[in-house]
N, C-alpha and C positions, 0 to 999 in steps of 0.2 A: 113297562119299565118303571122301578121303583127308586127313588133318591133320598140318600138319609145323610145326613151333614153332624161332624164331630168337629169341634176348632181344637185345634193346637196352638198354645200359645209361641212355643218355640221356634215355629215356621211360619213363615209370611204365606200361607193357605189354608183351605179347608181342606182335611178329610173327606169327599164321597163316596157312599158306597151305591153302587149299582147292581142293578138285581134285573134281571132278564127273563120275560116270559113272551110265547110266540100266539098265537092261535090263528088258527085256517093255514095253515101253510101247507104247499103243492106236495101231493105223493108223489117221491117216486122210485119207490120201490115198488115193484112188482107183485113179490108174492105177501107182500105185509106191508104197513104202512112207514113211512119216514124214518130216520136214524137223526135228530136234527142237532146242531153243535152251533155254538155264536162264536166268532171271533171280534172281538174288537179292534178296530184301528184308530189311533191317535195321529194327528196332523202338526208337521213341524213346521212351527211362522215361519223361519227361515228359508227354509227349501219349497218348504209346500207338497215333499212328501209322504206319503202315509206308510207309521210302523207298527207292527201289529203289536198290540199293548199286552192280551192276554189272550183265554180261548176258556169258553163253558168245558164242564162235564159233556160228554155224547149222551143224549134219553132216547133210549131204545124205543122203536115200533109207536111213533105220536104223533098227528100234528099240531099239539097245542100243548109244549114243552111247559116247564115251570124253572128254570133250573136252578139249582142251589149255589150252584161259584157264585163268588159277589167278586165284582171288579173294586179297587179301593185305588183312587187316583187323586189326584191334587187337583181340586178347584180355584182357580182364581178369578174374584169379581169383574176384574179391571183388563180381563184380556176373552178375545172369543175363543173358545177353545172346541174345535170341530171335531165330532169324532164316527165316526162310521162302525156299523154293527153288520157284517157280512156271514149269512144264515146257511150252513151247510148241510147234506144228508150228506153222514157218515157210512162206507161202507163198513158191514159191521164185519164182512167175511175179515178185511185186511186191518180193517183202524186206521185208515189211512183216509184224513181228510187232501183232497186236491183243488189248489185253485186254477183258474185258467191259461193257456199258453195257446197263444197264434201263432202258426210257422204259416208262411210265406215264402213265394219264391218271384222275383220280377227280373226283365230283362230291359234294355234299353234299345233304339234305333236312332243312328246317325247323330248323334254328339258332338258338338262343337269338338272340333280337333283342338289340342291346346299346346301341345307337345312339339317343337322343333323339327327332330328328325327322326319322329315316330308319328304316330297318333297320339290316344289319351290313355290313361290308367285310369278308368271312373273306378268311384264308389259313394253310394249313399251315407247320409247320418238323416235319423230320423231323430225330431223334436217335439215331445207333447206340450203344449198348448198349458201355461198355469193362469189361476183368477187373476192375476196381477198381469197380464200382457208379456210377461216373460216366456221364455220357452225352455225348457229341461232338455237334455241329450238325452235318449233312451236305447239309442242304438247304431253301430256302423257297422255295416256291410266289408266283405273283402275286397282289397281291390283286385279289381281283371285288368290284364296286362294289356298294353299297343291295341286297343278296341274303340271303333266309336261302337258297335254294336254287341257291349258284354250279355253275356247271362249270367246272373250270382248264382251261387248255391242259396236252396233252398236254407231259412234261417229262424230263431224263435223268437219271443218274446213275449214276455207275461202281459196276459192283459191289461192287470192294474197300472204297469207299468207304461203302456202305450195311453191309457187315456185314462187315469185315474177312477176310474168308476163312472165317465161319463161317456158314455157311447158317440156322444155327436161333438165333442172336444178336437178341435184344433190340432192334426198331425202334420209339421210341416216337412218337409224333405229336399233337404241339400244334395243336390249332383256335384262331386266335385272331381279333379284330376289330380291325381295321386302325384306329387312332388318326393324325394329321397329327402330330402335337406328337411322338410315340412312345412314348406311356403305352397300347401295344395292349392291347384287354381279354381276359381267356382267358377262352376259350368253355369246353373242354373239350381230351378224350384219349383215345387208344387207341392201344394196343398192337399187333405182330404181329411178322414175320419175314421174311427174303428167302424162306424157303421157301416161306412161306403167302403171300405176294404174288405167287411165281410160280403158283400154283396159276387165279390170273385169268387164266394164259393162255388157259384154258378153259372159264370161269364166272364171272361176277359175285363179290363179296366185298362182304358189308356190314356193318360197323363200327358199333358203338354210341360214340358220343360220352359221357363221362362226365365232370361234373366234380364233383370229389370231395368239396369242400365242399357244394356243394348237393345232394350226396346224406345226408350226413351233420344236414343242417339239416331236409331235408322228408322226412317220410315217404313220400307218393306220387312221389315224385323216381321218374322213370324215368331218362330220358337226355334230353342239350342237342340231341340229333340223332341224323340218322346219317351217317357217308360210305360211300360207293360205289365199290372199285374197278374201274371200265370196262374198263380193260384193262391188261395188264403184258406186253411183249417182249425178249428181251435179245440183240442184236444185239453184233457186233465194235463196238469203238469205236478211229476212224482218229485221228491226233492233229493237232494244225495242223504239225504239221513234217514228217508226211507226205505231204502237201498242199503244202506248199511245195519238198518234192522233188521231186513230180513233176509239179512246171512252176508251179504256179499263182503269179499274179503280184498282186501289190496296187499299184492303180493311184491315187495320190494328188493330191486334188484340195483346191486352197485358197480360200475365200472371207471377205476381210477387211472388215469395219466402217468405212465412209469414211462414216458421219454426224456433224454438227456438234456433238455431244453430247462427240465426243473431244477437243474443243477443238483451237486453231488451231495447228499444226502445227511453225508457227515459235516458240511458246511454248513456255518449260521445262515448263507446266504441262499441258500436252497429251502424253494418253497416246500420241501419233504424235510425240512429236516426235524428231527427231534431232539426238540429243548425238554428238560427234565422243567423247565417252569412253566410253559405254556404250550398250546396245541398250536400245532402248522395252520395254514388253511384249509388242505386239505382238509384234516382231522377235524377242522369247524367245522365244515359244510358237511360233513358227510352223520357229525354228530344231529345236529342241528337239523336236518332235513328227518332223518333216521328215528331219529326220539320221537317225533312226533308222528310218524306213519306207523312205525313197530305197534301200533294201539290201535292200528285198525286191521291188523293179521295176528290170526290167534294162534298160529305155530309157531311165532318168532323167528323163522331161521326164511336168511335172508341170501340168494346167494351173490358174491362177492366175487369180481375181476380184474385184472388190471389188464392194462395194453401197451404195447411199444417197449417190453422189456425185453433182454436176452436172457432166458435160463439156464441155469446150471444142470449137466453140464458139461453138455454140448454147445451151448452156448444160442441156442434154436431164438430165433425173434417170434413172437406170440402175441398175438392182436384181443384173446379173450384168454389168460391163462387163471385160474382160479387162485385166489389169496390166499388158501389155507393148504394149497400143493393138493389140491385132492379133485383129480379128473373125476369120479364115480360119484361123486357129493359133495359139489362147491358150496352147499349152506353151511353158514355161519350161526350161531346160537346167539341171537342178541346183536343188537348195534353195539355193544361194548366187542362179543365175540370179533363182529367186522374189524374192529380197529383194532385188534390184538391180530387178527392175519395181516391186515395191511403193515401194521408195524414188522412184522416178520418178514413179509415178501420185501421192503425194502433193503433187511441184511443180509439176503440171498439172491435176488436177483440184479443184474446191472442193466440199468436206465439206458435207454438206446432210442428205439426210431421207427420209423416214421410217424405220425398221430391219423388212426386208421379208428372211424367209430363203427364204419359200417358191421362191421365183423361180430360186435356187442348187440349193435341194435336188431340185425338178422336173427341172433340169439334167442334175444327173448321175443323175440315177433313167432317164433316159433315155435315158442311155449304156449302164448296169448293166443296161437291161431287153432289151439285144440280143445280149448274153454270160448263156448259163444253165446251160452245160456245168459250172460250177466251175473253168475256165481260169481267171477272172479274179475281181478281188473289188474294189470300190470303197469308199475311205475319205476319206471329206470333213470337214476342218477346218472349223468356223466359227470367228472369234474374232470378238467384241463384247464392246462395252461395258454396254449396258443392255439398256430395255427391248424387249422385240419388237411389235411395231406389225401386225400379221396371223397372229396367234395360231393364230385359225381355218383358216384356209390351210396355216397352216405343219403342223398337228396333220394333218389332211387330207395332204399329204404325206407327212408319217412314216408315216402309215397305209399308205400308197401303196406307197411304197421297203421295210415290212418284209418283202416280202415277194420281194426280191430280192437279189442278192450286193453288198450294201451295206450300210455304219456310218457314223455322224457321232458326228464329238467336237467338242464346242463347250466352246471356253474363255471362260472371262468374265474381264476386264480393267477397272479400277479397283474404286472405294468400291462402286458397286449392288449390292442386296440380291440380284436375279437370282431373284426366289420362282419366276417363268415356266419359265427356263429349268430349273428344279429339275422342275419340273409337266412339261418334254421327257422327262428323264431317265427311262424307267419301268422301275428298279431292284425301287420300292415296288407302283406303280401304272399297269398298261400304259396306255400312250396311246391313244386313242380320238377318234373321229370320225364324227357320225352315227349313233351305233349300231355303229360297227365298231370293234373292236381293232386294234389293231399289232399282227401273226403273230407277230415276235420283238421285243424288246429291242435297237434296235440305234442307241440315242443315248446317248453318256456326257457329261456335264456337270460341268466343275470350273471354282469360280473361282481364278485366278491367284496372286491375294493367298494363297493357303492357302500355296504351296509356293515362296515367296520366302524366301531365308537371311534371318537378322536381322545377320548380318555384311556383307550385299552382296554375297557370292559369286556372282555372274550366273551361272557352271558348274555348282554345287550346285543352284540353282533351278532352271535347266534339267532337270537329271538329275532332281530328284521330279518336274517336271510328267512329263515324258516315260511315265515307270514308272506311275504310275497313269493318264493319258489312254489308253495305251495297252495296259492287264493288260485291257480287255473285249473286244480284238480278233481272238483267238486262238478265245476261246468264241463268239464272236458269228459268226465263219465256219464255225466248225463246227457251229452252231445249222442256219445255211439247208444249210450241206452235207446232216445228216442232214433235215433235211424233205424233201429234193429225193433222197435214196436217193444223191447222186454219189458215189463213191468215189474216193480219188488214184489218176492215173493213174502206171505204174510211172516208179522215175526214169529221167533219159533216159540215154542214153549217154556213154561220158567227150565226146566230140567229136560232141555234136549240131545238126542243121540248123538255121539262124538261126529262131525262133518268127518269124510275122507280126505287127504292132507293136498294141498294144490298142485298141480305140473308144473313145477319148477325148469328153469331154462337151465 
């Protein structure tokens, strides 16, 4: 590694340039030698974690690179500034470099009960270990309901992430009980390492639960429990961008709230109504979400429902009837297309009852359940206003759908507290059904009102809902990817054959 220095007088730093060369590094390629690639990583004083700066050229078939990229970063005299060089063989079939990811799976026995008139709702948070005696969150666990003795779903997490690059770094882990309000009560603790976690590749690991005050109070104080690790593997981990290189499409589907609850339409005070100055909420969220995913499906046609209305006209109540009146082809041409049917189905049909999701969500779960290659991935807007009306059905649903290349984001719109749709969300608490869990995570929940400017800006509103509705949908596909072992397929060609058009619900 090579360093050359230019000062600028302008900025309080030098110019570096860095220059990267390897020699002796491990084959392992089989039928030819190495594909080798540098990434860089820069370290933040702040946080203390590492973000990748830049990345070499790939040099084919070597193990004693030269590379040409030069890094050009700020040096400054008067500060340390730490930086990490992590050395990849590229595969050359895909160009897809991967870093590592640890799934795990652990279970608990006999847990301080903490809970009233139950037992506990445990769940883990794991903490890596920083030079400064700090500790970082890296991760929590779901909680399991009235258990002292849960087993979690198996779960990931990137390596760099759990222990910075040092294998024998300080992983602490919090047993706690799951409180509603968020006063969770701490169970207890234990210690370990990526090294000693890997070692379950091969054997059980069992942790003594300690918490530190009740050992310090009772003499016979053994331990709050114990946990279990079942299993630990550390597999490549593919990222969502490269998955959307190589083809896969997000196929976007809208289901909008046409019950009487939104009030009458032609009134100001109705969340549907339409002002010739500015868009409803509705028409935010659904803009706002829409613009940005329309850019990851290359047919644009999106298809569009509403529920809880009476049509014309018979006057028939309908839980998924399509915006644009067209049974045979509810796609719409464009998120502009959506809100030109939606604007229309409000002057035709009348806002009625009851708020019924499950009937949407079945929909497209039955679309997504005929695509399982990882081609395709479905993401279903809800917006509403209040409350849901078939709970049970609907949770029965999510249960259904998690287990397929599928996500719903539901927006809430006006004053309603929304407790329901929070009990969808299973962030804190996987959703359930009969005794069954939801495989993954894959409802996110916000209400509207959070991410409205207090100036009026309709564009700045848009722009937070968007960012947050949309930061769980990256993880959430890569969730069912790795259950399902799919890997992206390579990208395709500069001038490739028109893909066939996706199963639309």
């Amino acid at each position: 590694m090579s360093l050359s220095g230019a000062s600028e007088r302008s900025v309080p730093a030098t110019k570096i340039e860095i220059t990267v060369s390897c020699r002796n590094l491990l084959d392992l390629d089989t039928f030819s030698k190495s594909d080798p690639m540098v990434v860089l990583y820069t370290q933040s004083r702040a946080s203390q974690e590492w973000r990748e700066f830049g990345r070499t050229e790939v040099i084919d078939n070597t193990l004693n690179p030269d590379f040409v990229r030069k890094f050009v970063l700020d040096y400054f005299f008067e500060e340390k500034q730490n930086l990490r060089f992590d050395v990849y063989n590229v595969d050359s079939r895909t160009n897809i470099s991967k870093p590592d990811i640890a799934t795990m799976q652990l279970c608990a026995n006999k847990l301080d009960k903490k809970d009233f008139f139950g037992k506990s709702d445990p769940f883990l948070v794991f903490y890596r270990s920083n030079e400064d005696g700090t500790f970082t969150i890296c991760h929590k666990t779901e909680v399991v309901k009235n258990t002292l003795n849960p087993v979690w779903q198996p779960f990931s997490i990137p390596v760099r992430v759990l222990c910075n690059g040092d294998y024998d770094r300080t992983v602490k882990i919090d047993v706690y009980d799951w409180d509603r309000d968020g006063s969770h009560d701490f169970i207890g603790e234990f210690t370990t390492s990526y090294r000693e976690l890997s070692k379950a590749q091969n054997q059980f690991t069992v942790y003594e639960v300690l918490n530190p005050r009740k050992k310090c109070k009772k003499k016979k104080y053994v331990n709050s429990g114990t946990v279990t690790l079942l299993s630990f593997s550390v597999d490549s981990e593919f990222t969502f961008v490269d998955y959307i290189k190589g083809g896969t499409q997000l196929n976007f589907t809208v289901a909008i709230d046409f019950t009487a609850s939104n009030g009458n339409p032609l009134q100001p005070t109705s969340l549907h109504y339409m002002s010739p100055y500015q868009l409803s909420a509705y028409a935010m969220a659904l803009k706002a979400v829409g613009e940005i995913i329309q850019d990851y499906d290359s047919d644009k046609l999106f298809p569009a429902y509403g529920f809880g209305a009476k049509l014309p006209p018979e006057g028939r109540i309908s839980h998924q009837f399509p915006l644009n009146n067209n049974d045979e082809d509810p796609n719409c041409v464009g998120i502009e297309g959506v809100l030109e049917s939606y604007f229309q189905s409000l002057r035709t049909v009348q806002l009625y009852g009851p708020t019924y999701f499950a009937p949407v969500i079945n929909l497209v779960a039955r679309a997504a359940a005929k695509i399982s290659d990882g081609s395709q991935y479905y993401v279903l807007l809800i917006i509403t206003d209040g409350v849901i009306s078939d709970m049970t059905q609907t949770k029965e649903a999510i249960v259904s759908a998690s287990s397929l290349p599928m996500s719903i984001i539901i927006v809430g719109v006006g004053p309603a507290m929304f407790e329901a749709m929070e009990e969808l969300d299973g962030d804190d608490v996987r959703v359930s059904s009969r005794g069954r869990y939801a495989e993954r995570d894959i409802v996110q929940f916000v209400p509207f009102r959070d991410y409205v400017d207090r100036s009026g800006n309709q564009v700045l509103s848009m722009a937070r809902l968007a960012k947050d509705v949309l930061a769980e949908i990256p993880e959430q596909l890569l969730s069912y990817m790795r259950t399902r072992d799919i890997q992206p397929r390579p990208p395709p060609p500069a001038n490739p054959r028109p893909t066939p058009a996706p199963e639309h619900p």
